[in-house]
C-alpha positions in Angstrom: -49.6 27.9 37.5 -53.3 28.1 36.2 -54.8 26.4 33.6 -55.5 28.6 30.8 -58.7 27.5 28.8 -60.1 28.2 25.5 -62.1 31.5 24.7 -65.4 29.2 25.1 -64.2 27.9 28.2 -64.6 24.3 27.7 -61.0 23.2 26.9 -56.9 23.4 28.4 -55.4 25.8 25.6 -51.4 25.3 25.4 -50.1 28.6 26.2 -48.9 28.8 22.3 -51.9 28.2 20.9 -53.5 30.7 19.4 -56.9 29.2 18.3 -58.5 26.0 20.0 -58.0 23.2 18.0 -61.0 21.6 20.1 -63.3 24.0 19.1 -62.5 24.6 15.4 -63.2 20.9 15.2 -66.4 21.2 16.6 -67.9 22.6 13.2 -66.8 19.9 11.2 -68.9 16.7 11.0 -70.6 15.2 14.2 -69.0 12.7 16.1 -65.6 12.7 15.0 -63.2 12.9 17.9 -59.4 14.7 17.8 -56.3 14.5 18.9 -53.0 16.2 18.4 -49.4 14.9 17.8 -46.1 15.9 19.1 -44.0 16.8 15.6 -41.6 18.9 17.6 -40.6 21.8 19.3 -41.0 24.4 16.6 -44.5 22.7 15.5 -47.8 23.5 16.6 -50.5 21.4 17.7 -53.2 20.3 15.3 -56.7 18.3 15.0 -57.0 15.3 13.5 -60.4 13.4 13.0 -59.9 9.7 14.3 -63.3 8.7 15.8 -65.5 8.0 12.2 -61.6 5.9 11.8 -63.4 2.3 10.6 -60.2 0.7 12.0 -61.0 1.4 15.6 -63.1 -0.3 18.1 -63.7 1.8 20.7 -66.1 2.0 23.5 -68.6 3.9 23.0 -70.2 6.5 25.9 -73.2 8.3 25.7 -74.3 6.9 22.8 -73.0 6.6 19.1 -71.3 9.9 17.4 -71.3 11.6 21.2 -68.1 12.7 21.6 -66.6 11.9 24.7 -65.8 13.8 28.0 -62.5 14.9 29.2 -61.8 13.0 32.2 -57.8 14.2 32.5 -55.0 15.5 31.0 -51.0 14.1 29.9 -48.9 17.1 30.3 -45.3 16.9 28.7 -42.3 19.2 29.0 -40.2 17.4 26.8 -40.5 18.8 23.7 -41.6 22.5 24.9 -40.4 24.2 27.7 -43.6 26.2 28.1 -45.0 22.7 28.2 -47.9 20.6 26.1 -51.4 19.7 27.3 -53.4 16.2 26.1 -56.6 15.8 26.7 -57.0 12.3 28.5 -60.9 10.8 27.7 -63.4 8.5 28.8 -62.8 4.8 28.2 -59.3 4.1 26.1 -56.5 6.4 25.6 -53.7 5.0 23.5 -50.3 6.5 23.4 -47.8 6.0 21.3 -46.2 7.2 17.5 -49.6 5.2 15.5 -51.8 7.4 13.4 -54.8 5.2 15.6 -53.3 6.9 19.0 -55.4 9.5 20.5 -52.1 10.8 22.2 -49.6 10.9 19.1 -45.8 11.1 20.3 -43.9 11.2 16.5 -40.9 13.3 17.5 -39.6 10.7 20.3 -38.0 7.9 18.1 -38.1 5.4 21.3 -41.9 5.5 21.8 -43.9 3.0 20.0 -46.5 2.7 17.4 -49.3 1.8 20.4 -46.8 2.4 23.4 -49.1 2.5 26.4 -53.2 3.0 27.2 -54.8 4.4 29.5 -58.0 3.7 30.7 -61.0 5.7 32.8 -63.8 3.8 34.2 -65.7 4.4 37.0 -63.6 4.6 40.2 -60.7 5.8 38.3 -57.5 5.4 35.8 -55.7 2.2 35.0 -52.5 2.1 32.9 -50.9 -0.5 30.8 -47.5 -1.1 28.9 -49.1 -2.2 25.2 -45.6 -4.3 24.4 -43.6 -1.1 24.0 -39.7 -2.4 23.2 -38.4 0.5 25.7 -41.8 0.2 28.5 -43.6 2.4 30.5 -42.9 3.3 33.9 -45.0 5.0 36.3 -43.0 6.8 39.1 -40.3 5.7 38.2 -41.6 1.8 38.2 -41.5 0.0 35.1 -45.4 -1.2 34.4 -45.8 -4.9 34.1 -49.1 -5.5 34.0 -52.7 -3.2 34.0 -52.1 -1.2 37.3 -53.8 1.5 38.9 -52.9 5.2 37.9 -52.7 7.5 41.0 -53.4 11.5 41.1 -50.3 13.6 40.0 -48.4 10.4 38.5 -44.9 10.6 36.5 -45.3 8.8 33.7 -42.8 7.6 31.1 -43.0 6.5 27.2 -39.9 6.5 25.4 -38.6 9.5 25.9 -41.5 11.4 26.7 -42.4 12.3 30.7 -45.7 13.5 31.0 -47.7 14.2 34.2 -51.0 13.1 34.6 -54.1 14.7 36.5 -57.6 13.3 37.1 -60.2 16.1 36.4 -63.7 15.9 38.2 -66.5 17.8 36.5 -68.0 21.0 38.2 -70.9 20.3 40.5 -74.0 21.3 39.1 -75.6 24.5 39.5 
C-alpha cells in the first residue's frame, strides 16, 4: 500500500478525499494550525483552525505563528474501511472527542473529551492515558503512565484502533 499525497506533494491525502484539506487551509490566515474529526463513516474530513485557539498552551516550534512539522501519522480503519489518515505533529498531540484535540474522534461514544496525547521530542514519541474512563492501550497493554511509543504501534482509544508511524524528513538535497 503507498501513501498517496496531495497534488502539491506535501501532505497524506485519504484516498476519499478529493481536495487537501491541508492545503486549502494554507490560504487562510497565518499560523493557524488544523485538524480534522471523525463524524462517521458517510462524512468527510474537514479543517478546522485551532492554533490562534486562546484556550491552548501549546509549545511552540520554530517560532510563533510557524506552523508545525508532521512528524507521523494515526491511521484508523474503524470508521472507513478504505481507512483514515491524521497527521501526528511536533510537540503535543491530544486525542480525544474535545473541540481542543488536534486528533478529534466524535463518532466513538467511549473515547474521551482529552482521551490520550501524544508527544514528539527529540529522540522520539511518548504516549500517555489523559484519565480516559475506558484507557488507552498500546499493543494491546493498557497505558499507565507516560511510556515510550514504538514504530508500527497498535494503539487503542475507545473504540478507535489506529496505527501509528514515525516519519523522518527527506535528506537534503
Amino acid at each position: 500500500m503507498s501513501l498517496r499525497l496531495c497534488p502539491a506533494g506535501r501532505h497524506p491525502m485519504d484516498p476519499g478525499w478529493e481536495v487537501c484539506p491541508y492545503c486549502a487551509s494554507e490560504g487562510a490566515s497565518k499560523g493557524q494550525a488544523t485538524h480534522r474529526s471523525i463524524q462517521g463513516p458517510e462524512d468527510r474530513p474537514r479543517a478546522v483552525p485551532t492554533a490562534a485557539s486562546p484556550e491552548r498552551n501549546r509549545t511552540v516550534f520554530g517560532g510563533a505563528g510557524e506552523p508545525r512539522r508532521v512528524v507521523g501519522v494515526l491511521v484508523t480503519y474503524t470508521w472507513r474501511p478504505e481507512g483514515e489518515i491524521f497527521p501526528l505533529r511536533e510537540g503535543r498531540n491530544l486525542v480525544g472527542s474535545a473541540e481542543e484535540c488536534e486528533i478529534r474522534v466524535t463518532a466513538d461514544p467511549q473515547a474521551s473529551g482529552r482521551h490520550a496525547c501524544i508527544v514528539q521530542r527529540p529522540g522520539g514519541f511518548w504516549i500517555d492515558d489523559e484519565k480516559s474512563m475506558n484507557g488507552t492501550y498500546v499493543d494491546g497493554e493498557l497505558v499507565k503512565e507516560k511510556q515510550r511509543l514504538p514504530d508500527s504501534a497498535v494503539i487503542r482509544t475507545g473504540n478507535t484502533v489506529w496505527r501509528f508511524a514515525a516519519l523522518e524528513p527527506p535528506p537534503e538535497t
